[in-house]
PDB file of N, H, CA, C and O in Angstrom:
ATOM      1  N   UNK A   1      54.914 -26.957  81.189  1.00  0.00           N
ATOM      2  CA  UNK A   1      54.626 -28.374  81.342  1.00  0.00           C
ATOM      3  C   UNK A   1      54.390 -28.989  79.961  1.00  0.00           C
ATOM      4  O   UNK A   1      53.854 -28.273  79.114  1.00  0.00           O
ATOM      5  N   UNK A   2      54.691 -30.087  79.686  1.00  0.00           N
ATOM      6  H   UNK A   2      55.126 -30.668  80.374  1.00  0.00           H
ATOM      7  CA  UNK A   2      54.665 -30.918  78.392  1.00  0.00           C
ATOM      8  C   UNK A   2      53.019 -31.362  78.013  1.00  0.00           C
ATOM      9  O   UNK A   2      52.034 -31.433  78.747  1.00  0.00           O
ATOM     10  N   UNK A   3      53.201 -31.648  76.401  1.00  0.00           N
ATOM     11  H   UNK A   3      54.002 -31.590  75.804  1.00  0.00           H
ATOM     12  CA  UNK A   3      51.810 -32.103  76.357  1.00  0.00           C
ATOM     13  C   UNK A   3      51.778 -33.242  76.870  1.00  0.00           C
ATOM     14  O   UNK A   3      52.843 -33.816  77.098  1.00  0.00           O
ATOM     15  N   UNK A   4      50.372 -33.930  77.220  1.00  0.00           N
ATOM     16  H   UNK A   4      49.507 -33.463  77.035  1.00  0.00           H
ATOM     17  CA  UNK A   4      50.466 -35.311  77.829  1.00  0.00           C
ATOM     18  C   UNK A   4      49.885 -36.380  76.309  1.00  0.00           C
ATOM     19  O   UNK A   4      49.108 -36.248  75.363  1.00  0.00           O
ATOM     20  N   UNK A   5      50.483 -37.040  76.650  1.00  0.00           N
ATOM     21  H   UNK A   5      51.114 -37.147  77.419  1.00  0.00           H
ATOM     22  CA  UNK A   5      49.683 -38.264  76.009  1.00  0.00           C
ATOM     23  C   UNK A   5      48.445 -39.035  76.250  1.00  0.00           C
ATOM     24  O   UNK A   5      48.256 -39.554  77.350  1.00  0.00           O
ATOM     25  N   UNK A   6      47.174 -39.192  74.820  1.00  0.00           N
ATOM     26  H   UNK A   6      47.327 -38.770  73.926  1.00  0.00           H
ATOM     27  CA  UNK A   6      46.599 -40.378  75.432  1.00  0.00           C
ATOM     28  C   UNK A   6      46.798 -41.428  75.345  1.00  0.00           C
ATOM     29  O   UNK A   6      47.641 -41.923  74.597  1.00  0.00           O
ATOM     30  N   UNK A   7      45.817 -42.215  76.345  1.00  0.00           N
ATOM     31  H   UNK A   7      45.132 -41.813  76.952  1.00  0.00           H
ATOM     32  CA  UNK A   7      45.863 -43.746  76.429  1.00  0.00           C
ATOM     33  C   UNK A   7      44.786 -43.940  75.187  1.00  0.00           C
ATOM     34  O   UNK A   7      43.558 -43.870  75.230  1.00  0.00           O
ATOM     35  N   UNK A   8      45.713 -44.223  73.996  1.00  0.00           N
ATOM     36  H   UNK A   8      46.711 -44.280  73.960  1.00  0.00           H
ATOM     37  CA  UNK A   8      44.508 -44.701  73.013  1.00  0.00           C
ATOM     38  C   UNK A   8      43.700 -45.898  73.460  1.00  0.00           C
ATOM     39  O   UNK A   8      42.515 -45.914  73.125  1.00  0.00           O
ATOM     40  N   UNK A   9      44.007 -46.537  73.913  1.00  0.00           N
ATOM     41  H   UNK A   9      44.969 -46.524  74.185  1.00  0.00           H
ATOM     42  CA  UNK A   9      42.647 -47.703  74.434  1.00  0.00           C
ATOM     43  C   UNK A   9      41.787 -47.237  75.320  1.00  0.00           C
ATOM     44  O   UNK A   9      40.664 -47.740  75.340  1.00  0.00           O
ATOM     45  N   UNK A  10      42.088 -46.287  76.147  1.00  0.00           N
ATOM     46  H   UNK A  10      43.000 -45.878  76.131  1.00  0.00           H
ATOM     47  CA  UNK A  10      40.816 -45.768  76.852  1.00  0.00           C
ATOM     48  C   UNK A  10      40.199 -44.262  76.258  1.00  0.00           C
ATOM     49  O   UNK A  10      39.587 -43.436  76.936  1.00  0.00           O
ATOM     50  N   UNK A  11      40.501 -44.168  74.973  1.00  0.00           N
ATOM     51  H   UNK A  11      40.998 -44.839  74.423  1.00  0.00           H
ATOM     52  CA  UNK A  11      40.161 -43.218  74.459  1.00  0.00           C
ATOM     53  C   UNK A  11      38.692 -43.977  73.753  1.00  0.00           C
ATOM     54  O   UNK A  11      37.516 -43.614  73.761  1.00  0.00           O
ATOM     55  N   UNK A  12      39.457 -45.310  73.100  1.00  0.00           N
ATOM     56  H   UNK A  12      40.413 -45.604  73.094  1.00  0.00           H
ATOM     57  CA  UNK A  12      38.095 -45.563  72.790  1.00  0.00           C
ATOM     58  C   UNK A  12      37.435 -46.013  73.331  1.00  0.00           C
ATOM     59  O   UNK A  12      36.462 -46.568  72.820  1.00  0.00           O
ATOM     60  N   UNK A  13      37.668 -45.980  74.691  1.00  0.00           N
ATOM     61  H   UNK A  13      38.458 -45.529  75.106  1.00  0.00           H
ATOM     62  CA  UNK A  13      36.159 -46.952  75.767  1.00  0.00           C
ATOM     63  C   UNK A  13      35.452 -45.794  76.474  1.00  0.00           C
ATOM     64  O   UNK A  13      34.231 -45.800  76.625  1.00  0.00           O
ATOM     65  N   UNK A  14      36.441 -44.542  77.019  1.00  0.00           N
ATOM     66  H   UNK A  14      37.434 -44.537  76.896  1.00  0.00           H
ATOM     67  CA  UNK A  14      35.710 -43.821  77.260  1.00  0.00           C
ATOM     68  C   UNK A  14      35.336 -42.200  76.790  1.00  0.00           C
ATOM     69  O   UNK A  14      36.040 -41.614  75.967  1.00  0.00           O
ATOM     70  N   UNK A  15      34.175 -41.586  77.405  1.00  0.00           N
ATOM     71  H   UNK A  15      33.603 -42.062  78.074  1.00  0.00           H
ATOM     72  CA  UNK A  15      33.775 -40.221  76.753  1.00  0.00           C
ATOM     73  C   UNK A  15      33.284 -39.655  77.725  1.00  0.00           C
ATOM     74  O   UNK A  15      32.468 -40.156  78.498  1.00  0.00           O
ATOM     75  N   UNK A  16      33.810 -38.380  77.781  1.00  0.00           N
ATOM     76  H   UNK A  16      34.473 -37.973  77.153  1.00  0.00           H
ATOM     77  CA  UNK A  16      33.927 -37.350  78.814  1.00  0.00           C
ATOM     78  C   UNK A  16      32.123 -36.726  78.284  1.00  0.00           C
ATOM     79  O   UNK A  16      31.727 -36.680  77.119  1.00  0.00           O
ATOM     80  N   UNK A  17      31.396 -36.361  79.408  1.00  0.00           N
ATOM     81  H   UNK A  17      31.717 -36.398  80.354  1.00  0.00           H
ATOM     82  CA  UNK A  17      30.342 -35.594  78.760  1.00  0.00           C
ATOM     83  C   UNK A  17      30.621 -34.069  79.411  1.00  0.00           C
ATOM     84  O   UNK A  17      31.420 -33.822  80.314  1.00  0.00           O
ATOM     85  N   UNK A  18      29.844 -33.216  78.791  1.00  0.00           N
ATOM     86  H   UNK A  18      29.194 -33.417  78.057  1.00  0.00           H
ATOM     87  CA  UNK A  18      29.632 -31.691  79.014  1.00  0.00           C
ATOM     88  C   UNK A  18      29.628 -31.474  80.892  1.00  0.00           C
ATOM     89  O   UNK A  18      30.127 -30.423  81.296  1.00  0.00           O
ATOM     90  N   UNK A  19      29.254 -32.142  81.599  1.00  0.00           N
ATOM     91  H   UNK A  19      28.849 -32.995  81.270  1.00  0.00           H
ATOM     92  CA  UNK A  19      29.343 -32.082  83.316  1.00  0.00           C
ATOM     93  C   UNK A  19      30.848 -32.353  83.906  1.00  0.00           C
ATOM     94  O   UNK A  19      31.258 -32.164  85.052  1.00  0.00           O
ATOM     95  N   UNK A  20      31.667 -32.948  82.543  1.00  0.00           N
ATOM     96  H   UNK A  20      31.334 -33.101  81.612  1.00  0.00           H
ATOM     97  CA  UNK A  20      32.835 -33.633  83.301  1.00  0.00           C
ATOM     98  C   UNK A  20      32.729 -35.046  83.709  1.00  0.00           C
ATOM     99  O   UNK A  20      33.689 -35.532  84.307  1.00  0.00           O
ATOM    100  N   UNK A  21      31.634 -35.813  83.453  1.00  0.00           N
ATOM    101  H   UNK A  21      30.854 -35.418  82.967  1.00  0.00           H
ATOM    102  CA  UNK A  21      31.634 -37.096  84.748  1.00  0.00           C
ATOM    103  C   UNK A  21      32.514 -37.837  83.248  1.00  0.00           C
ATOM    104  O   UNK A  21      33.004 -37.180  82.330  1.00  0.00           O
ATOM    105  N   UNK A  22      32.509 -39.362  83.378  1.00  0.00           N
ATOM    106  H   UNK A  22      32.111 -39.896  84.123  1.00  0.00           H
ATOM    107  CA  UNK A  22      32.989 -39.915  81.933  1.00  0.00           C
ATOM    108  C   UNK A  22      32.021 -41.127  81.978  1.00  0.00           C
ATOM    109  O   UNK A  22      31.508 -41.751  82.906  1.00  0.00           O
ATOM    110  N   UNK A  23      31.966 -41.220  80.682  1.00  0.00           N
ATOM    111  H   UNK A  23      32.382 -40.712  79.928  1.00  0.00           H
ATOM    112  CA  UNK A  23      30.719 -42.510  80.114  1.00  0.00           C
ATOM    113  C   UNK A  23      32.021 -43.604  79.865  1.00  0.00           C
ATOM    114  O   UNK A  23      33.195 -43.484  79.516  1.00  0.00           O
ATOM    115  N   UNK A  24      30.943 -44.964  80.328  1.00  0.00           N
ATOM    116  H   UNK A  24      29.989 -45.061  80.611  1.00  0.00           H
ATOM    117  CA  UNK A  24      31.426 -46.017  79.850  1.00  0.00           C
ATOM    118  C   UNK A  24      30.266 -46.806  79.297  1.00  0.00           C
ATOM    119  O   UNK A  24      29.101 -46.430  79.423  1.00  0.00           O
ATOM    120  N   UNK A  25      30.688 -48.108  78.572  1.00  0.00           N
ATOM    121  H   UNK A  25      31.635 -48.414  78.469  1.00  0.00           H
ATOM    122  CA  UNK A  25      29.716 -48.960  78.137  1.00  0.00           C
ATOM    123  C   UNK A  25      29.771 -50.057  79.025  1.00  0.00           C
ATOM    124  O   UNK A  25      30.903 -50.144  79.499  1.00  0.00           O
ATOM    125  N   UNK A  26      28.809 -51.149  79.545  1.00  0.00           N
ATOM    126  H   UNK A  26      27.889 -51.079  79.159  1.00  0.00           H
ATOM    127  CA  UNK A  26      28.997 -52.009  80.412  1.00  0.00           C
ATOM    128  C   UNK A  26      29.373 -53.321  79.564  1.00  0.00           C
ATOM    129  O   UNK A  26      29.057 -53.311  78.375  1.00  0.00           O
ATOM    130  N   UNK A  27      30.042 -54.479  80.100  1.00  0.00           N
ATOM    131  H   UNK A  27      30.299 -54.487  81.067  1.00  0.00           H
ATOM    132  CA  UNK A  27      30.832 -55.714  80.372  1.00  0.00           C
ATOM    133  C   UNK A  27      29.838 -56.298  79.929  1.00  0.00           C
ATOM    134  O   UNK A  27      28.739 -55.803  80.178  1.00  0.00           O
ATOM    135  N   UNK A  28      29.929 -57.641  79.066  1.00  0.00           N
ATOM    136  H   UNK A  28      30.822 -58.043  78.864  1.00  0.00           H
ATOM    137  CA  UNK A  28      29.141 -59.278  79.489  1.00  0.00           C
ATOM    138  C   UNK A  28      28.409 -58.983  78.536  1.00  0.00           C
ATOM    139  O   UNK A  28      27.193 -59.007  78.726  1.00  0.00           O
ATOM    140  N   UNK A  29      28.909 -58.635  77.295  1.00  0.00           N
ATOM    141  H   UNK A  29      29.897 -58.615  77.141  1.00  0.00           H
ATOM    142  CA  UNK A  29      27.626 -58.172  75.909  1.00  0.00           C
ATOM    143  C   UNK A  29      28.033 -58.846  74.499  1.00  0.00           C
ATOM    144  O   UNK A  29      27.349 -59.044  73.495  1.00  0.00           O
ATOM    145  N   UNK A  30      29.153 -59.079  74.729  1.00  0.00           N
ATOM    146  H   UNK A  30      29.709 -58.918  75.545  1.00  0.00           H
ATOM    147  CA  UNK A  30      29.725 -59.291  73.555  1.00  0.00           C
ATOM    148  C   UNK A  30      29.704 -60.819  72.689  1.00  0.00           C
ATOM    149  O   UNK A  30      29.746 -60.990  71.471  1.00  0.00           O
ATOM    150  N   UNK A  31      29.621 -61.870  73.827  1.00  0.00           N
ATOM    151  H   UNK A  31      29.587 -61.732  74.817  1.00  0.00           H
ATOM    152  CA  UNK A  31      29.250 -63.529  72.979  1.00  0.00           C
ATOM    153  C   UNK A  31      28.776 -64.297  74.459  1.00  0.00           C
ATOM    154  O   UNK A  31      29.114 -63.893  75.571  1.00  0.00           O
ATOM    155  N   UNK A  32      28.010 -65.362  74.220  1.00  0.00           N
ATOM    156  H   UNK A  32      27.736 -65.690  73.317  1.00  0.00           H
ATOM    157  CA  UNK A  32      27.254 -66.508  74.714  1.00  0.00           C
ATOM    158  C   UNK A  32      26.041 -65.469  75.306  1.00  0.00           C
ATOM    159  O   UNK A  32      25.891 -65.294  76.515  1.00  0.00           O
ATOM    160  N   UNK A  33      25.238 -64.838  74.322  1.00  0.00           N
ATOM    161  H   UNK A  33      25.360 -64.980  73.340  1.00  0.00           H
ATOM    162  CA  UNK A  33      23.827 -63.944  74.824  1.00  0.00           C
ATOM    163  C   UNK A  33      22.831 -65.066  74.442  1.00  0.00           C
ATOM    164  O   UNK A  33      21.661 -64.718  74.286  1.00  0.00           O
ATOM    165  N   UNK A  34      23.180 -66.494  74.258  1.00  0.00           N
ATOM    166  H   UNK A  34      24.131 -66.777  74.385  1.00  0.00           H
ATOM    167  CA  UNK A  34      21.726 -67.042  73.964  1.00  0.00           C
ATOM    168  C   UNK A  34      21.465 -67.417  75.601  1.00  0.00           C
ATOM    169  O   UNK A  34      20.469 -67.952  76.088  1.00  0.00           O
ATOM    170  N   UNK A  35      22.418 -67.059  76.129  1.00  0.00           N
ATOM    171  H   UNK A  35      23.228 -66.625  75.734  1.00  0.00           H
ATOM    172  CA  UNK A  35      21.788 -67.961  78.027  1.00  0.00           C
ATOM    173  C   UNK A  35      21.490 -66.780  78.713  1.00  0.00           C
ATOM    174  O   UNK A  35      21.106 -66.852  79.880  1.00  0.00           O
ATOM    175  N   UNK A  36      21.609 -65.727  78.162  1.00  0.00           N
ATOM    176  H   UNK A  36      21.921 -65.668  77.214  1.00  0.00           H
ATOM    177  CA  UNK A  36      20.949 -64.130  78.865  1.00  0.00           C
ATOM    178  C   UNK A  36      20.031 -63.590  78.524  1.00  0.00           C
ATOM    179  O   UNK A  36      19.818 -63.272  77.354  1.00  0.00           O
ATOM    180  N   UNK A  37      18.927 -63.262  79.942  1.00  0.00           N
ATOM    181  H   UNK A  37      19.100 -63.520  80.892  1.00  0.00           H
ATOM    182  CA  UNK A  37      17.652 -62.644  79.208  1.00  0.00           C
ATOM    183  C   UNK A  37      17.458 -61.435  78.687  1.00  0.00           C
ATOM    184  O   UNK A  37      18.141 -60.436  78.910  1.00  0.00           O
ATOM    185  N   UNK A  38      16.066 -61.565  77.647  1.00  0.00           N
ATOM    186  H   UNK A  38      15.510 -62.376  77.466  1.00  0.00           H
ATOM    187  CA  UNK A  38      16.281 -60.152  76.472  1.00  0.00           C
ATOM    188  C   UNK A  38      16.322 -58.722  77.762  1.00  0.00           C
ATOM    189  O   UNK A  38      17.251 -57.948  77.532  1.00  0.00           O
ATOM    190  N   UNK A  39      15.760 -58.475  78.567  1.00  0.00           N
ATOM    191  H   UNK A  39      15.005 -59.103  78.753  1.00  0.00           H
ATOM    192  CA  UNK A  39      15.620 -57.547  79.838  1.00  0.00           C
ATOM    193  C   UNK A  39      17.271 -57.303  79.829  1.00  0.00           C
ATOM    194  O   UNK A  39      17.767 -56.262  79.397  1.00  0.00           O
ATOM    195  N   UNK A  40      18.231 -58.672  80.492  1.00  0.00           N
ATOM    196  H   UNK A  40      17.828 -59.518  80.842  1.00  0.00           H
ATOM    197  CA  UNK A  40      20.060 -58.476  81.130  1.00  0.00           C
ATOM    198  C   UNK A  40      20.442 -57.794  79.529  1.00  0.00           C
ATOM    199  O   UNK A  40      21.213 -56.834  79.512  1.00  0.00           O
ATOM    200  N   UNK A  41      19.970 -58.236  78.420  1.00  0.00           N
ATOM    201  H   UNK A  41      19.344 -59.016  78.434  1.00  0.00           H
ATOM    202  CA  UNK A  41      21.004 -57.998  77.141  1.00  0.00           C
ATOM    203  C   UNK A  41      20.274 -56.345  76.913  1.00  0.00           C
ATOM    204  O   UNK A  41      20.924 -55.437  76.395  1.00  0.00           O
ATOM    205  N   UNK A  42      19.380 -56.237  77.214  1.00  0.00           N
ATOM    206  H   UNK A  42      18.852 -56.975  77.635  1.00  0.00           H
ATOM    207  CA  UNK A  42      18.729 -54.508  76.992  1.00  0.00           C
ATOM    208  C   UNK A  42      20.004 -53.459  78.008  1.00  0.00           C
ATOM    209  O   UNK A  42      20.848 -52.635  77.656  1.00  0.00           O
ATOM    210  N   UNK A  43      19.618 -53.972  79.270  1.00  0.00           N
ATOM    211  H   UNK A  43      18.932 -54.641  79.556  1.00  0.00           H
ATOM    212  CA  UNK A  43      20.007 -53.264  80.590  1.00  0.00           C
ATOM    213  C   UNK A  43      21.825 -52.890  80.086  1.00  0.00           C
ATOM    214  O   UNK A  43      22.542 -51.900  80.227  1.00  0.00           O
ATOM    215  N   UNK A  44      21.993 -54.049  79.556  1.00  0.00           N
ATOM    216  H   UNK A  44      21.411 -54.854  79.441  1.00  0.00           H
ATOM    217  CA  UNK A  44      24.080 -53.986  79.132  1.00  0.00           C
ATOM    218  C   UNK A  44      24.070 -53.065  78.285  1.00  0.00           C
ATOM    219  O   UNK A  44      25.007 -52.273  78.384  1.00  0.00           O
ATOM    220  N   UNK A  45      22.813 -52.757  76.904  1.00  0.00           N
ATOM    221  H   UNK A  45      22.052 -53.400  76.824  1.00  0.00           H
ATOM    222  CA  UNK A  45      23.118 -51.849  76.190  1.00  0.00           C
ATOM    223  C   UNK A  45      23.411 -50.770  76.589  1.00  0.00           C
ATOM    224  O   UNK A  45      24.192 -50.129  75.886  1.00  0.00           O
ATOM    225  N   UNK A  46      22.905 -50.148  77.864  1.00  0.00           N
ATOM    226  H   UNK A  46      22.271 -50.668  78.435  1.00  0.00           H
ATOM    227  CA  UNK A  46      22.593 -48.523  78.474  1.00  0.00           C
ATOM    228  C   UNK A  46      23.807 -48.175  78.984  1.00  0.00           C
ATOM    229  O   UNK A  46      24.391 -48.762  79.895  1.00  0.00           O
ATOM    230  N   UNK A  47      24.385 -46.698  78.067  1.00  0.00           N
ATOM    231  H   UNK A  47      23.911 -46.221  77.326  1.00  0.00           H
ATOM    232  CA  UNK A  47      26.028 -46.233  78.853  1.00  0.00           C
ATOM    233  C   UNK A  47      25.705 -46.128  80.288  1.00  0.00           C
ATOM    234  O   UNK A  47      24.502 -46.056  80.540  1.00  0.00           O
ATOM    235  N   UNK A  48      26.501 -46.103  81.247  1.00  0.00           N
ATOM    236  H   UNK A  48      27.478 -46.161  81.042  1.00  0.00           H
ATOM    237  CA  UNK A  48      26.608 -45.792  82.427  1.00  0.00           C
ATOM    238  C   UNK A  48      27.973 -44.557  82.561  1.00  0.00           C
ATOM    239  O   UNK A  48      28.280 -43.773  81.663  1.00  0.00           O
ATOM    240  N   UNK A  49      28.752 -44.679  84.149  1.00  0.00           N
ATOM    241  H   UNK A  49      28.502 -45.316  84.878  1.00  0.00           H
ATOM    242  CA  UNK A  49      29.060 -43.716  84.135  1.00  0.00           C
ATOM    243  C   UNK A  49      30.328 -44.219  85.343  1.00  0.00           C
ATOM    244  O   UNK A  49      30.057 -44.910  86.325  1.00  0.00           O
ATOM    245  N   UNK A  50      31.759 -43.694  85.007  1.00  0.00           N
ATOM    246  H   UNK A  50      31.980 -43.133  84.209  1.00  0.00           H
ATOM    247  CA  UNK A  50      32.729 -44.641  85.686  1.00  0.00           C
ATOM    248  C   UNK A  50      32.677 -44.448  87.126  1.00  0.00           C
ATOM    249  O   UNK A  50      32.115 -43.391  87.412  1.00  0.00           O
ATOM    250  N   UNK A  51      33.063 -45.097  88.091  1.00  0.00           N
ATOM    251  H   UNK A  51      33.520 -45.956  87.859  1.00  0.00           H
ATOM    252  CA  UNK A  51      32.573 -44.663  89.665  1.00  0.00           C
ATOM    253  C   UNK A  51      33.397 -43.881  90.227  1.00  0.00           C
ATOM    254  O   UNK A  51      34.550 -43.851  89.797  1.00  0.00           O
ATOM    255  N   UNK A  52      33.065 -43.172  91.172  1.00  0.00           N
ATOM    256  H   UNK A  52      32.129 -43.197  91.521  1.00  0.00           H
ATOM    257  CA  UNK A  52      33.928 -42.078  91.756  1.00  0.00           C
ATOM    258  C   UNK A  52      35.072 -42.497  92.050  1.00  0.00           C
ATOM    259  O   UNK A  52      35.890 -41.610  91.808  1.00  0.00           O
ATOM    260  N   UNK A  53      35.795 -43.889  92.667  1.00  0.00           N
ATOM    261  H   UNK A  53      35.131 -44.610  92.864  1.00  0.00           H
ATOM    262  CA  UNK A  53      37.238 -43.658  92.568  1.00  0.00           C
ATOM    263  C   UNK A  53      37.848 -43.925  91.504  1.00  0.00           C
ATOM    264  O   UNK A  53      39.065 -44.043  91.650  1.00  0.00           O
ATOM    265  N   UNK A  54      37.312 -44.116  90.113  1.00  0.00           N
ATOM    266  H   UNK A  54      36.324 -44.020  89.994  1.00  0.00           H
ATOM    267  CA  UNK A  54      38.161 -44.801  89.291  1.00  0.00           C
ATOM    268  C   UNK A  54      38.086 -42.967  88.568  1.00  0.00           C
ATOM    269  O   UNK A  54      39.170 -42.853  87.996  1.00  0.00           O
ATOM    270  N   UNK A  55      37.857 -42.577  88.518  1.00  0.00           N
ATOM    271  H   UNK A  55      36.977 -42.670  88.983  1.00  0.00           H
ATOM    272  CA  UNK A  55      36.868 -41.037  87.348  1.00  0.00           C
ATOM    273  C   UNK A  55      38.650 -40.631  87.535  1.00  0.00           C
ATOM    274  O   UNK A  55      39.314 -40.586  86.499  1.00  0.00           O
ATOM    275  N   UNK A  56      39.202 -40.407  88.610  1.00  0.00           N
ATOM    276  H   UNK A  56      38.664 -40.444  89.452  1.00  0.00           H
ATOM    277  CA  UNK A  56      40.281 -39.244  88.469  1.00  0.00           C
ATOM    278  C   UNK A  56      41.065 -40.731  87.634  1.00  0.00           C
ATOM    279  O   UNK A  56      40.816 -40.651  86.431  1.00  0.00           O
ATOM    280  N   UNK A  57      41.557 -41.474  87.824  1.00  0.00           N
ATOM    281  H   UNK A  57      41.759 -41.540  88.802  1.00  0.00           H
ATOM    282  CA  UNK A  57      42.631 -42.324  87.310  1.00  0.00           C
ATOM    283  C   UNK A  57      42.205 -42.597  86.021  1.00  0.00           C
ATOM    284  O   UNK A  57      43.214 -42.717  85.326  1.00  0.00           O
ATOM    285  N   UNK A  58      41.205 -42.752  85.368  1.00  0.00           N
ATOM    286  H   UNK A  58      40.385 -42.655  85.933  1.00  0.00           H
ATOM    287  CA  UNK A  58      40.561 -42.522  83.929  1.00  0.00           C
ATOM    288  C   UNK A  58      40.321 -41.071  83.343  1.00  0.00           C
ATOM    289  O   UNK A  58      40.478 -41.044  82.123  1.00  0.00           O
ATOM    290  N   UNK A  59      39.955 -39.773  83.956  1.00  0.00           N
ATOM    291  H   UNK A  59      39.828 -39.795  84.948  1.00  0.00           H
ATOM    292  CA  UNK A  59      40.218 -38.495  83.848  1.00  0.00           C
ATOM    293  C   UNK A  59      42.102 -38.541  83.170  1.00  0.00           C
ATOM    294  O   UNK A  59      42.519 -38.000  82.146  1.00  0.00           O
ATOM    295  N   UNK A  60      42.767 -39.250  84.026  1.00  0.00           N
ATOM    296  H   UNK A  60      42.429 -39.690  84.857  1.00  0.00           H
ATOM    297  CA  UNK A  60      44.644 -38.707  83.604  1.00  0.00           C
ATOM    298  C   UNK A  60      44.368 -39.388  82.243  1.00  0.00           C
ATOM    299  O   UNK A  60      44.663 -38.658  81.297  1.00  0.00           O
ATOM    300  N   UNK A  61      43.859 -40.641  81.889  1.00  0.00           N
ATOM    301  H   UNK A  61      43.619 -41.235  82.657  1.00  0.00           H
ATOM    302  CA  UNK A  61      44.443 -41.411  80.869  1.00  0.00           C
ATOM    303  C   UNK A  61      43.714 -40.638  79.303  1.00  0.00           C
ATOM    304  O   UNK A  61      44.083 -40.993  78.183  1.00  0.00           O
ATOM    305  N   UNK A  62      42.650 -39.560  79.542  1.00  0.00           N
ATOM    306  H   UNK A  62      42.349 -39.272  80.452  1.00  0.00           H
ATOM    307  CA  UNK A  62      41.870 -39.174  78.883  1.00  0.00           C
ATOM    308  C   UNK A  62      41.939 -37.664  78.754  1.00  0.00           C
ATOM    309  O   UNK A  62      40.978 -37.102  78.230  1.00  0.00           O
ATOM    310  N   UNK A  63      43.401 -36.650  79.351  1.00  0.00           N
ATOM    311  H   UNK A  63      44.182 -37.107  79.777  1.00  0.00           H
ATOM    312  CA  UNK A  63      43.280 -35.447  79.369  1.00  0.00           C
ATOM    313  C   UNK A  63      42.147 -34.590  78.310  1.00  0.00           C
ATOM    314  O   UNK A  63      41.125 -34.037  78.716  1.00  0.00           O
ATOM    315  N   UNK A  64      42.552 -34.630  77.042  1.00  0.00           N
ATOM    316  H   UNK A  64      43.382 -35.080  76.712  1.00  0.00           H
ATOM    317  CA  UNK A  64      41.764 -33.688  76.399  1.00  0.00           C
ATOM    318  C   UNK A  64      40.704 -34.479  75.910  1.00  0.00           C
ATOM    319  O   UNK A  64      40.816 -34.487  74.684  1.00  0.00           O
ATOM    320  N   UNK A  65      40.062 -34.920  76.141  1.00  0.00           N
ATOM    321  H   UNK A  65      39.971 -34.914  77.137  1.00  0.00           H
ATOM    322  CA  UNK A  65      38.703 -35.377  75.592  1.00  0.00           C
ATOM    323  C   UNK A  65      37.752 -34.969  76.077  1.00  0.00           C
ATOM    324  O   UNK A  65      36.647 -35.317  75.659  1.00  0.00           O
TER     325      UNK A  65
END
């Protein structure tokens, strides 16, 4: 079987940890944070973790990582 390719754009959004699950960073962080409270702009900082149906279709785009 051939090597696969990655999806360099989801290489850099996501990261596989030591369990297998994959980390993401959350949405809605990046500009107009003066109308969001300091608590919503904390909570966006914290990685999370992609949801069970998306993991295998982000797993293909991310083989060796």
């Amino acid at each position: 079987m051939p090597k696969l390719k990655t999806h360099r754009g989801a290489a850099k959004r996501f990261k596989k940890t030591a369990s297998g699950k994959i980390k993401r960073q959350k949405a809605f962080k990046s500009h107009i944070l003066t109308s969001k409270t300091a608590k919503r702009k904390r909570q966006l900082d914290t990685p999370t973790f992609v949801s069970k149906s998306d993991e295998h279709r982000v797993g293909r785009m991310i083989p060796y990582k």
